[in-house]
N, C-alpha and C positions, 0 to 999 in steps of 0.2 A: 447454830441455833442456841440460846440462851434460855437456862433454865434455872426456874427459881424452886428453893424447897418451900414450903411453909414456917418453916422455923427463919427463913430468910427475911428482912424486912422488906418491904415493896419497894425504898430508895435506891438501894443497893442493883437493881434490875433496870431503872430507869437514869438515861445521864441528864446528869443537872442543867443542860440545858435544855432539856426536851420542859422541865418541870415547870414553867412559867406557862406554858400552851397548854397542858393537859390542865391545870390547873383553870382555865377557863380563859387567860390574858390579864390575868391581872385582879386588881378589885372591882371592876364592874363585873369582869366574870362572876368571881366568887358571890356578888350581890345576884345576879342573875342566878346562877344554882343552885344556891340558898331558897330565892323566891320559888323556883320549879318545883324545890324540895317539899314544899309550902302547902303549893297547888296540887301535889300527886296528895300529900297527907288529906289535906281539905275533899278532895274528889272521893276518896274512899270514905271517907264521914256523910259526904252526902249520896252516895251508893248504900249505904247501908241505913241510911235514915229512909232511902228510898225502900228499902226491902221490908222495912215494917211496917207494911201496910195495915190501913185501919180496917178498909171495906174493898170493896169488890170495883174495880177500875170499870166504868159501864162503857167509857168509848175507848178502850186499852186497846192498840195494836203495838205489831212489831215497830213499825214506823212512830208511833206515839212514843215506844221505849229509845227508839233511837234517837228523837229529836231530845229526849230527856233530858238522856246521856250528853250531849250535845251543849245544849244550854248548862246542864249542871258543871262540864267544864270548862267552857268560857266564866261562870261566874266564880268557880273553883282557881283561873285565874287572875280574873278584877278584883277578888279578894285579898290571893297572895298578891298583889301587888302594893293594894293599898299599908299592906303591912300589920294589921289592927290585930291579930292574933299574938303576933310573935315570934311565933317557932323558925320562919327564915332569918329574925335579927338574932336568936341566940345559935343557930347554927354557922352563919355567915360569925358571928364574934368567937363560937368554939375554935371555928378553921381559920382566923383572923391569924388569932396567939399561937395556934401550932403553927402557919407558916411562919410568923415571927419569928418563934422559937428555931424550929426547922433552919433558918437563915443564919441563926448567932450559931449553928453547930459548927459550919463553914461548909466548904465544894461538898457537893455530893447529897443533899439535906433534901428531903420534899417529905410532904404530908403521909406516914404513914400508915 
């Protein structure tokens, strides 16, 4: 069994070749985790837009909050996909340069 301290970096625990999978496969990956990343932020903006309510819901059920929740995140994902916010292109390019980087270090490098 293998154990890492804290003061250990996360590379040093994973072998370099495992690092291109967990990574996602590549840059489609990374553009896809990016976008997820997007869509969780975006969901919790419109849960909490939902929570400040003006008035009194007159036909509110459980089943009404469910279907909400529902619709608000499918559009929490047609959103991050369309891109128009941002925050998946600057996170997908933060993690772009650090696997870059991570790469010129040589064997053993991943994000961490």
């Amino acid at each position: 069994m293998m154990t890492t301290s804290l003061s250990q970096p996360v590379r040093s625990a994973v072998p370099a070749a495992a690092t291109p999978k967990l990574a996602g496969g590549g840059g489609d990956g990374l553009r896809k985790a990016a976008e997820a990343f997007e869509a969780v932020i975006l969901r919790q903006l419109m849960a909490s837009m939902r929570q400040a309510k003006l008035g009194e819901d007159i036909f509110g059920s459980s089943a009404t909050d469910n279907f909400r929740e529902m619709a608000d995140a499918r559009t929490a994902d047609s959103i991050a996909s369309m891109r128009q916010f941002g925050i998946a292109s600057m996170v997908e390019a933060q993690f772009r340069a650090r696997v870059a980087a991570s790469g010129a270090d040589g064997p053993g490098g991943g994000v961490q």
